[in-house]
C-alpha positions as CSV (number, residue, x, y, z in Angstrom):
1,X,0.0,0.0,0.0
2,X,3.3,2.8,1.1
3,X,4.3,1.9,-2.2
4,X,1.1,2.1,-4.5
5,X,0.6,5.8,-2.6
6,X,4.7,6.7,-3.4
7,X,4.3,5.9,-7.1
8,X,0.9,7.8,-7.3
9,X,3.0,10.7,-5.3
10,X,6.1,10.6,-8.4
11,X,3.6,10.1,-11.2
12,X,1.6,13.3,-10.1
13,X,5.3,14.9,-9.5
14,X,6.3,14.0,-12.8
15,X,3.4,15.8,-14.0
16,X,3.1,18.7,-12.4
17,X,6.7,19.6,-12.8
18,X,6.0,20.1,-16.2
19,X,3.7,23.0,-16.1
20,X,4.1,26.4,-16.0
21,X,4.3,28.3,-12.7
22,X,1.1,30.2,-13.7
23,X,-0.8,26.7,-13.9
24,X,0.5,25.5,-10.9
25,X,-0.8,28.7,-9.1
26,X,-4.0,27.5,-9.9
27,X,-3.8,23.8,-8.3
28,X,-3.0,24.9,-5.1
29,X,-6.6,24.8,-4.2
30,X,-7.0,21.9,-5.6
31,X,-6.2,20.0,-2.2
32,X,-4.1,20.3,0.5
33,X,-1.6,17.3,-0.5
34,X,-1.2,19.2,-3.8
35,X,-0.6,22.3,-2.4
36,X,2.3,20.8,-0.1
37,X,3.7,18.8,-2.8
38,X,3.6,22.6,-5.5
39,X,5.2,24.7,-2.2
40,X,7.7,21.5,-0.7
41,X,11.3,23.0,-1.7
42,X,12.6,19.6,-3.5
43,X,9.5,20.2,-6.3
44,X,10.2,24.0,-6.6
45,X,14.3,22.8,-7.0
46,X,13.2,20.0,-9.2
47,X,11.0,22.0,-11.2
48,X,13.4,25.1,-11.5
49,X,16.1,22.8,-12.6
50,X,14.0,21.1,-15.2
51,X,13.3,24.8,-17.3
52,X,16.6,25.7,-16.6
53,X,18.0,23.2,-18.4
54,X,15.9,22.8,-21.1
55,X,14.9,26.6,-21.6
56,X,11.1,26.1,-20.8
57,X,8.3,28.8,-19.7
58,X,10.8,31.2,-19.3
59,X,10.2,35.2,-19.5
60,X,11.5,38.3,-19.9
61,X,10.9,40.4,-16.7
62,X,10.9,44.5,-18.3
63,X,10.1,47.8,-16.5
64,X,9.0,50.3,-19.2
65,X,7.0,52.8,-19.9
66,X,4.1,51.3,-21.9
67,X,3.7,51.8,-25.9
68,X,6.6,54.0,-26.6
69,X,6.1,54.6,-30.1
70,X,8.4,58.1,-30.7
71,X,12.5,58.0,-30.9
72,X,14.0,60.4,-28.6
73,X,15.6,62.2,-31.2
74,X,12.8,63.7,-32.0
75,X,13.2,66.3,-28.9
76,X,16.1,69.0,-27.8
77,X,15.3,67.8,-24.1
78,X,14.3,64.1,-23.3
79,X,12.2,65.6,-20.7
80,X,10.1,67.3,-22.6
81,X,9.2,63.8,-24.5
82,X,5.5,62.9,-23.7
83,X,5.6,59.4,-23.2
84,X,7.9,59.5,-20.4
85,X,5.5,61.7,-18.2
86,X,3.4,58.6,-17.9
87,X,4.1,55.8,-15.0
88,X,6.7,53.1,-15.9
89,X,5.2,49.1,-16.3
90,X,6.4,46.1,-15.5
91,X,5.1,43.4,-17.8
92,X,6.2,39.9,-18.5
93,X,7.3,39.1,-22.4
94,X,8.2,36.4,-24.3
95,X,11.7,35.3,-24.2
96,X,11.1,33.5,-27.6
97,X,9.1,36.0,-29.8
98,X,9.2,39.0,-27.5
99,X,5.6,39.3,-27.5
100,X,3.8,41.0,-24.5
101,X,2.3,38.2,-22.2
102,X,0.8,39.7,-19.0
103,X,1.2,43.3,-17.2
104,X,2.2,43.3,-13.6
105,X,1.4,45.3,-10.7
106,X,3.9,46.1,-7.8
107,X,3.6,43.4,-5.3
108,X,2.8,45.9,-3.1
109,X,0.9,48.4,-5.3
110,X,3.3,51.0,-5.0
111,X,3.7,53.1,-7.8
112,X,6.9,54.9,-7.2
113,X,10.1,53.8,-9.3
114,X,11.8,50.6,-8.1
115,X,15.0,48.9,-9.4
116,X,16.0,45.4,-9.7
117,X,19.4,44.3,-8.1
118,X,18.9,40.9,-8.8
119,X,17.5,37.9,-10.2
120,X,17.6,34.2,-9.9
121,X,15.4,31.2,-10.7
122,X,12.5,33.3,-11.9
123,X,12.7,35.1,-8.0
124,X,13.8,38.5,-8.5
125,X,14.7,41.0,-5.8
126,X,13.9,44.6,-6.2
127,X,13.9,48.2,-4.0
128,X,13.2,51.5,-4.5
129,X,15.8,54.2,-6.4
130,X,17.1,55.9,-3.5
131,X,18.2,52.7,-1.0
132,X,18.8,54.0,1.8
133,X,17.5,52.8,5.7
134,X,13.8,52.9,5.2
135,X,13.7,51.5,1.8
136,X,11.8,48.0,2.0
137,X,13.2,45.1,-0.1
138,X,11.4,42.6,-1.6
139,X,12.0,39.0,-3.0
140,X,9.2,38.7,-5.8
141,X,8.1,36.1,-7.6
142,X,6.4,38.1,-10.7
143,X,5.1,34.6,-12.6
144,X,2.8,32.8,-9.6
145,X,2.4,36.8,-8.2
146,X,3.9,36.1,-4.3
147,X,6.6,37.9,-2.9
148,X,8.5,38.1,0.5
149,X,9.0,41.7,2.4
150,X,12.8,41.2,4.4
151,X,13.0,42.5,7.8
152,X,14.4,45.4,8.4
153,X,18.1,46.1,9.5
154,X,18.4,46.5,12.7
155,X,21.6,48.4,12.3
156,X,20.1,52.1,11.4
157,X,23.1,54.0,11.2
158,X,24.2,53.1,7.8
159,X,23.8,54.0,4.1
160,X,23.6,52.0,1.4
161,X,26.9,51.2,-0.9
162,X,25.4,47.9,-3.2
163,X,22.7,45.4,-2.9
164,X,23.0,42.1,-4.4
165,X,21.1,38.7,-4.8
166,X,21.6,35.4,-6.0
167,X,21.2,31.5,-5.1
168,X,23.8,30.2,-3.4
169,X,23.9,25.9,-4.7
170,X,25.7,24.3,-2.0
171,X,23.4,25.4,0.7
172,X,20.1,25.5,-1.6
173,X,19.2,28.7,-0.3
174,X,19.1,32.5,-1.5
175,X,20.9,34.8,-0.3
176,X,21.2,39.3,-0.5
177,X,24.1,40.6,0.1
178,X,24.5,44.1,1.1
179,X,27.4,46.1,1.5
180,X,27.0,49.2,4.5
181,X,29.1,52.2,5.3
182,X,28.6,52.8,9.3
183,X,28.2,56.5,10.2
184,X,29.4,55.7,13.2
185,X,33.3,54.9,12.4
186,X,32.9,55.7,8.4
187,X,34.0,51.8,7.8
188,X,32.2,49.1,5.7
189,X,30.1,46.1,6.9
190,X,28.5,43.7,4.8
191,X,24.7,41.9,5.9
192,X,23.7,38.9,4.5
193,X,20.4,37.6,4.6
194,X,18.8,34.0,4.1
195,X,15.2,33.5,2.4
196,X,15.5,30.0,4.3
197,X,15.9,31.3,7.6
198,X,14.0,34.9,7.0
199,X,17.0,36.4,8.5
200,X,20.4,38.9,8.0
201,X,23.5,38.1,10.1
202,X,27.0,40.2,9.4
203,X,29.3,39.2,6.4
């Protein structure tokens, strides 16, 4: 009987692992076995590692400013250009026929400029322009629409130098990395956190 219900468990695995993350968004609901097999971290490595390799539902992640249509040329002063008095987008396109899929909305429906300082895996880690003590950051999943605010430094003397992310392989884990210049003696520190443990600890 264990091992009727383990094959069931890798044929279903098998098949889900082949869909897009968009799709599997949508089984989650589906039951509560399915939902803990889609959010278990072996099927998100598995599944990763499967369109990795063979180049499958993957996207173009682009903030823009919607139908630009006009060459800057056209204007003394880029300023002056029309289009760029509207709001910026982000919107997911095609990394095969660079086609506009889907538009996306600010995880947390802020409409202020942000940058990305990093992507990995289709999780992509953004923050607002200036960076400095109060600016949140964000992990972000833009294709299943779920993200992860970090907590806050508690070091509050500091301003920003660089903000970094990427997955680290040999602990299966993400990791930001940011560097720090300390009012209090003018000297660097560097912060890194871990999506595993929700945490920062000192470089």
């Amino acid at each position: 009987m264990a091992s009727t219900t383990l094959r069931k468990k890798e044929i279903l695995t098998d098949i889900l692992v082949r869909l897009p993350a968009k799709t599997l968004v949508r089984f989650l609901c589906a039951c509560k076995s399915w939902s803990d097999l889609i959010n278990s971290s072996s099927f998100i490595t598995t599944q990763l590692n499967r369109n990795v390799t063979k180049h499958l539902h993957v996207s173009l992640l682009c903030l823009h400013y919607p139908d630009l249509k006009r060459p800057f040329e056209f204007y003394e002063n880029y300023e002056d250009y029309p289009d760029l008095k509207r709001e910026l987008e982000w919107s997911l396109f095609s990394n095969e026929t660079f086609e506009h899929c889907s538009k996306l909305n600010h995880p947390l429906g802020i409409k202020k400029d942000y940058r990305v300082y990093g992507s990995s895996n289709g999780l992509v880690c953004i923050s607002d322009d200036k960076l400095d003590t109060k600016s949140p950051i964000h992990i972000w999943n833009p294709s299943v629409r779920k993200f992860r605010t970090l907590p806050m430094s508690t070091n509050v003397k500091f301003r920003y130098i660089a903000l970094q992310f990427g997955f680290h392989p040999g602990v299966n884990d993400y990791k930001v990395v940011r560097m720090l210049r300390v009012h209090k003696d003018d000297a660097f520190a560097v912060e890194v956190y871990s999506l595993s443990t929700d945490s920062w600890k000192k470089g």
